[in-house]
N, C-alpha and C positions, 0 to 999 in steps of 0.2 A: 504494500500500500504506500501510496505518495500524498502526503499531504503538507500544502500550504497553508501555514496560518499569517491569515493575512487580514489587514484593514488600512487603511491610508492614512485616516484617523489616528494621533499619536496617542500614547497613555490607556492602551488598553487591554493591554497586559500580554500581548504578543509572545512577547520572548517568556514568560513565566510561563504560558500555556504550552510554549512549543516542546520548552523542558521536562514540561513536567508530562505532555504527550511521548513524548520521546525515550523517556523513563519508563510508562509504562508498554509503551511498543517493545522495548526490547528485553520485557519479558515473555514475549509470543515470538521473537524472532531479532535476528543480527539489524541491528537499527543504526541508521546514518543518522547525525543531523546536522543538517545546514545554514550555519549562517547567512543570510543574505543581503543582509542590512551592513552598511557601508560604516555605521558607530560598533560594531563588533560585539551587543551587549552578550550574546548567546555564547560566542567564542569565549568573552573574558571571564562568564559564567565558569566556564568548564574548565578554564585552566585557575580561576581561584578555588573550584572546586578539587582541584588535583588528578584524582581519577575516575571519569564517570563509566557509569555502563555502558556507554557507545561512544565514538568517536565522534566531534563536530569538528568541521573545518568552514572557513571560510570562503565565500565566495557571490560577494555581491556582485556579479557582472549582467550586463545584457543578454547574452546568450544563453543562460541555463539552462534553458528548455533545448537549446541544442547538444548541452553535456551533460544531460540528467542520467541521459544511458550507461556513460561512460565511469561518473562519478557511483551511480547508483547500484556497480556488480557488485555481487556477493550481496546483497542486505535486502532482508524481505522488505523491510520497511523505512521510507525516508521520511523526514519532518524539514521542512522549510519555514526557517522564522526570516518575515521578509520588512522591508524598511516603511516606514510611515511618511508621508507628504510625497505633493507634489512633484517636488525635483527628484524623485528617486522612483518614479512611477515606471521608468522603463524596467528596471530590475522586478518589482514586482510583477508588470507583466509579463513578463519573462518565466519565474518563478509560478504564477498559475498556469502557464501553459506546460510547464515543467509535471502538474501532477494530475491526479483524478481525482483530489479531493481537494475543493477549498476551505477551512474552516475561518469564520470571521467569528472573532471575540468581540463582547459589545457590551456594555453596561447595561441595564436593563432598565433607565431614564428615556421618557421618551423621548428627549431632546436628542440626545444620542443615536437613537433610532434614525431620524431624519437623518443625521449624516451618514448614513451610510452610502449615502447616493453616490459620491467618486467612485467609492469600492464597485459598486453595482455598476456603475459605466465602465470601467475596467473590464471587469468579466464580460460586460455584452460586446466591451470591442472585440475581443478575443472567438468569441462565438463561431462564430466562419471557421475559427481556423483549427478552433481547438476546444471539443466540450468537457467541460469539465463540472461534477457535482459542489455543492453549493449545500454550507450548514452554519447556521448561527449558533455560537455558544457562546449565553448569557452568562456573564461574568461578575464579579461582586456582587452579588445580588444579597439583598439586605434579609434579612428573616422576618418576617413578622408581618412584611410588606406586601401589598399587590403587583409592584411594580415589572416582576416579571411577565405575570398572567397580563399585566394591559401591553408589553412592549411585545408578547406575543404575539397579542393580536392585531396590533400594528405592522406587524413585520408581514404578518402570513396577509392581512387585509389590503395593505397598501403597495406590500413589494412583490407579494407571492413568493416569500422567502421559508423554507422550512427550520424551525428551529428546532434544536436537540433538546432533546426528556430532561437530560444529564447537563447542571446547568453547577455555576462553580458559586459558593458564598464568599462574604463578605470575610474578609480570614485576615488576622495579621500575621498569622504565619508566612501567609504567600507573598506577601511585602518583605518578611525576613528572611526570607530562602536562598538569595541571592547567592549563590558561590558556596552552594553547599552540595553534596552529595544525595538527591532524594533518595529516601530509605521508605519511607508512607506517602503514596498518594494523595490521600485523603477523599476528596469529591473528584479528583481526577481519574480515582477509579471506574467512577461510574461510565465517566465521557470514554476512555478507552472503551472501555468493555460496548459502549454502545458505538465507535465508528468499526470496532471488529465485526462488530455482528453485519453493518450495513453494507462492510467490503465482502464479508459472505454472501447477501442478499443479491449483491450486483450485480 
């Protein structure tokens, strides 16, 4: 399985998800992951982490999607953590055309919701050339709150976006994991275990 996690939108927890995706990928299988973002944050994860369970190397470039084959033998499974804004949109598109799964992170505010619209222009420009699936995981999401249940229904209402069961809370742990070795998932478990099942379904 290949997946991007991607949004254009900075600060939404991208590289924390790719990691901690990545972590548990490569308990089902030999797992790559890719930095792709140009500030390194995934890379510098790994190496303050010292030694994790998969290899990440870097490589923000343009072409990904033309080295994905090349970078990607031997490992059931890739994770691409890709750059946020505008000037680095070519590398993300790149990067989504690179897999078959996009996952976009997203706070669960509706405000939020609205922006997702770059990301969503991204992937349509790609469309022609390269289809690739498409899944929202709400992230931070507060306990106690509606806020998920109404950006749900924004997302599916107004984008026709699907979003995943397995959605990530509000956690300071996940703000302090930074350069650490994941040893517990925690709600991460859930989100793996549910993109395994949907690369089964495929």
């Amino acid at each position: 399985m290949r997946i991007a996690v991607l949004n254009l939108k900075g600060g939404t927890g991208k590289t924390t998800s790719a990691v901690f995706l990545a972590t548990g990928l490569s308990r089902q299988g030999r797992t790559l992951l890719v930095d792709a973002d140009p500030q390194g944050s995934a890379l510098d994860w790994s190496e303050a982490a010292g030694q994790m369970p998969f290899p990440t190397i870097g490589l923000p470039v343009r072409d990904l999607h033309r080295r994905i084959d090349e970078v990607a033998k031997g490992y059931a499974h890739v994770v691409i953590d890709t750059p946020p804004g505008e000037g680095d949109r070519p590398i993300a598109r790149s990067a989504a055309m690179a897999v078959d799964l996009v996952v976009v992170p997203l706070s669960p505010w509706l405000i939020e919701a609205t922006r997702i619209r770059p990301t969503l222009e991204l992937l349509a420009d790609i469309e022609a050339q390269h289809q690739v699936a498409v899944r929202v995981l709400l992230n931070r999401v507060r306990h106690g709150t509606k806020s998920a249940e109404a950006a749900r229904a924004v997302l599916g209402a107004e984008f026709g976006l699907p979003v995943m069961e397995a959605c990530v809370p509000l956690r300071e742990a996940y703000g302090n994991s930074f350069g650490l070795v994941l040893t517990h998932l925690a709600d991460y478990e859930a989100v793996t275990t549910e993109l395994i099942a949907w690369r089964a379904a495929a």
